[in-house]
Each structure stands twice: as structure tokens, then as C-alpha cells.
C-alpha positions as CSV (number, residue, x, y, z in Angstrom):
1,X,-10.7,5.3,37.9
2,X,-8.3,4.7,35.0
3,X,-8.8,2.2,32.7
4,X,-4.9,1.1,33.1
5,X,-4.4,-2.8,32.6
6,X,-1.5,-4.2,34.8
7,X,-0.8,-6.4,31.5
8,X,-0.4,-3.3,29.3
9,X,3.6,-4.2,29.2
10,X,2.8,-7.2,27.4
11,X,3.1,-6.8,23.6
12,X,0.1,-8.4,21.8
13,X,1.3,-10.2,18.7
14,X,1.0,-7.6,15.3
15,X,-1.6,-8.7,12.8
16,X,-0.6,-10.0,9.2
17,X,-2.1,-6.4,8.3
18,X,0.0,-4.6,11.0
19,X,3.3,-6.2,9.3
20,X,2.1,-5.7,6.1
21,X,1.6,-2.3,6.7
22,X,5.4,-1.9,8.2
23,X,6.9,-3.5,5.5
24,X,5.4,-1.1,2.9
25,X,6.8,1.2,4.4
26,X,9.9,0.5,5.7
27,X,10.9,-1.6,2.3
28,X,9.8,1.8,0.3
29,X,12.1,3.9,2.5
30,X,15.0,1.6,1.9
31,X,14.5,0.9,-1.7
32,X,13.5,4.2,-3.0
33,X,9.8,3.7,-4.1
34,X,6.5,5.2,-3.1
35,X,4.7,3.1,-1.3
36,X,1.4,3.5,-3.4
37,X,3.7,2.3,-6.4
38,X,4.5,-1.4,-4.3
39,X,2.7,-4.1,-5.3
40,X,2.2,-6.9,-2.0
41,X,1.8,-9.7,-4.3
42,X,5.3,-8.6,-6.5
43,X,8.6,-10.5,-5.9
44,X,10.8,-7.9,-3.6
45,X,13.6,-8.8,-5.9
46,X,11.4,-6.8,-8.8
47,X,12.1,-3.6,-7.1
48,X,15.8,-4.2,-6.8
49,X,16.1,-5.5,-3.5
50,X,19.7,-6.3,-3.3
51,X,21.4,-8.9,-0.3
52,X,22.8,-5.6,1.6
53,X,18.6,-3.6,1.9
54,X,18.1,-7.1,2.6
55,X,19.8,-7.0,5.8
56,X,18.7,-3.3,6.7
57,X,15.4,-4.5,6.2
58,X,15.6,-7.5,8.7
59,X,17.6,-5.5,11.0
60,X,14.6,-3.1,11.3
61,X,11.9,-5.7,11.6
62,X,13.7,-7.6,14.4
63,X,13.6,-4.1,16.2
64,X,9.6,-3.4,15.1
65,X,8.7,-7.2,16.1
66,X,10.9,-8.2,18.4
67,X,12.8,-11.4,17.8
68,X,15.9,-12.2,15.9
69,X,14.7,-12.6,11.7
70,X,17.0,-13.9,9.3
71,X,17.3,-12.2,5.5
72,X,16.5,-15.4,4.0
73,X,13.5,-14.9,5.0
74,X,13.0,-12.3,2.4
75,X,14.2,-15.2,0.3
76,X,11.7,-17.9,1.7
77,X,8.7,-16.0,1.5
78,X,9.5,-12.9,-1.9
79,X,6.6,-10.8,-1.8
80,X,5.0,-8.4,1.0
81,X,2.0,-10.6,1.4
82,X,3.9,-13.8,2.4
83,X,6.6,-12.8,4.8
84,X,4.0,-10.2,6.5
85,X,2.0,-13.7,6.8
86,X,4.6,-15.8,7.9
87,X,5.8,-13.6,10.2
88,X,2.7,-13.4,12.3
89,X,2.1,-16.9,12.2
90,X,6.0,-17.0,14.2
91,X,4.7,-14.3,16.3
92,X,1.8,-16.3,17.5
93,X,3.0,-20.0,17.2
94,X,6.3,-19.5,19.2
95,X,7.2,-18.3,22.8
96,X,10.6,-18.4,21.6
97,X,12.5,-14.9,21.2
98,X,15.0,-16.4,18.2
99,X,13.3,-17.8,15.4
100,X,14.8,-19.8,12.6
101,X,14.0,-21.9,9.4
């Protein structure tokens, strides 16, 4: 008999880790730097982040975590660590699909 859960469909909410994780790597990718070489407790704007990765960036995380994310929150919450937090507190807290600030 197969372990197969009827509720497989439904997306259990990413860990601050998960996100952190993503971010690393998807924030190196856009920006250019290995991702052994980004600090999660350095302001994103140290590495260059400009207002147009920005958006790549948020474009690509609404895909990975599937609700609509504003680039200010790159603003609101500057380092890895933060916004990987923040994020998965909105992930758990809100049944919503659109969040906002």
C-alpha cells in the first residue's frame, strides 16, 4: 500500500531556513557573488543590490513561495536573515495569497 497522502497537494509553509537557503542562492545568481562569499547578517545593498535585481529578485520569490511580494520588502527587512524571517512568519500568519506592508 503506498504511503500517498490525499493532502500531498497542499504546500506546507517553507521554514525561515528553507527561504534563507533560496535567497542565498537566488540573490548570488542575480548579483554575481558566490554564495559562500554572502554574508546573512550583511545589508543586501553592500553587495550592490540595485532597485532593478531588486525586482528580479521578488519576482522569483513570489514564484518559489507563492504569493505576491513587494521589493520594498528587500528594503524593510536588508539582510538575508530578516526577510528569510519575515517572510515565513507571512507564510504562516496569513491565509491571504497577496501580502502587503
Amino acid at each position: 500500500m503506498s504511503e500517498y497522502n490525499s493532502n500531498a497537494n497542499v504546500q506546507q509553509p517553507y521554514t525561515a531556513a528553507d527561504i534563507q537557503k533560496w535567497l542565498i542562492a537566488n540573490i548570488s545568481s542575480v548579483l554575481g557573488v558566490e554564495p559562500d562569499k554572502i554574508d546573512i547578517r550583511e545589508p543586501l545593498e553592500s553587495y550592490g543590490l540595485d532597485s532593478a535585481q531588486a525586482m528580479i529578485i521578488a519576482s522569483k520569490a513570489e514564484k518559489f513561495l507563492g504569493f505576491k511580494l513587494s521589493a520594498i520588502y528587500l528594503w524593510y527587512y536588508p539582510n538575508i536573515e530578516e526577510l528569510a524571517q519575515r517572510l515565513a512568519e507571512e507564510l504562516e500568519d496569513s491565509p491571504s495569497d497577496i501580502f502587503q506592508i
